[in-house]
C-alpha positions in Angstrom: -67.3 -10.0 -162.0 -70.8 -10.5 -162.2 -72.7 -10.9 -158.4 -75.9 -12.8 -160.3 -73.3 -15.2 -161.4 -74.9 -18.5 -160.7 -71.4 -20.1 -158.7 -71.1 -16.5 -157.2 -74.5 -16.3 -156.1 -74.3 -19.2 -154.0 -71.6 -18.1 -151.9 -73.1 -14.5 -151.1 -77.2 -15.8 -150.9 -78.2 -17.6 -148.3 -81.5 -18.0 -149.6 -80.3 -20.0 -153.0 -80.7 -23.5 -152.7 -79.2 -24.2 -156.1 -79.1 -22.0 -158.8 -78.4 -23.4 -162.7 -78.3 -21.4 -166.0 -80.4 -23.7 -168.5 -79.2 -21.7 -171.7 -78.0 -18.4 -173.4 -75.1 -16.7 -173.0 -73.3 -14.2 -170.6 -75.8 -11.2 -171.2 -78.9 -13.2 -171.5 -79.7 -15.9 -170.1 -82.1 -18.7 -168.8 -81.7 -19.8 -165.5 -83.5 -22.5 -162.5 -83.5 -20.5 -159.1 -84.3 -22.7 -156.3 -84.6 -21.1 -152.9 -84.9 -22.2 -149.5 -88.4 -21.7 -147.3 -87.3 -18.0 -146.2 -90.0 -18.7 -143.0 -91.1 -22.2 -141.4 -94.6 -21.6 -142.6 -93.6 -20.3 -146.4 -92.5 -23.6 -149.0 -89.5 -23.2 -150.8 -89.6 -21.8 -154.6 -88.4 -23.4 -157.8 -88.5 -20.4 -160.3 -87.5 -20.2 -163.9 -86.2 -16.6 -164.9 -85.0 -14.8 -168.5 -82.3 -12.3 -167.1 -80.5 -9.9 -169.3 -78.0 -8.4 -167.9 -75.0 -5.1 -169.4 -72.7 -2.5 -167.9 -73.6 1.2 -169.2 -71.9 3.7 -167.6 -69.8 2.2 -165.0 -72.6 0.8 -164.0 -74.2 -3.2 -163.7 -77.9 -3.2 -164.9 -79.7 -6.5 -164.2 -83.2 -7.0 -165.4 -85.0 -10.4 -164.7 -88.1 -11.7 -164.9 -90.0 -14.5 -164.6 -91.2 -16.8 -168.2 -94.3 -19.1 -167.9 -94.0 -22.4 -168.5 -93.3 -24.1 -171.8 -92.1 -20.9 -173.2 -88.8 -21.4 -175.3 -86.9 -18.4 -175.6 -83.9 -18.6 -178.5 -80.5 -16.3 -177.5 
């Protein structure tokens, strides 16, 4: 089980607001974060991240960053 899962992220983050994976696959992927204001005086965030993620080892490696607009990433 995979805890950046976008349905299993939502039960375990109380800061996701909705979370969607616009393309790829299970190891690499696109995905929309949005996330609630974490402070009354902060606005809430709409990102757009490329995550890659694996298991080496016995253990889950998660790299994600974030992609500028209009990039288009193939998987």
């Amino acid at each position: 089980m995979q805890i950046f899962d976008c349905e299993t992220r939502k039960k375990w983050d109380s800061t996701v607001k909705d979370i969607k994976k616009l393309e790829g696959n299970d190891q690499v992927y696109i995905c929309q974060n949005a996330s609630y204001s974490p402070i009354f005086f902060i606005s809430e965030r709409d990102t757009i991240d490329k995550r890659i993620e694996f298991e080496d080892s016995g253990k889950f490696i998660n790299f994600t960053t974030s992609i500028e607009d209009g990039v288009i990433i193939f998987v």
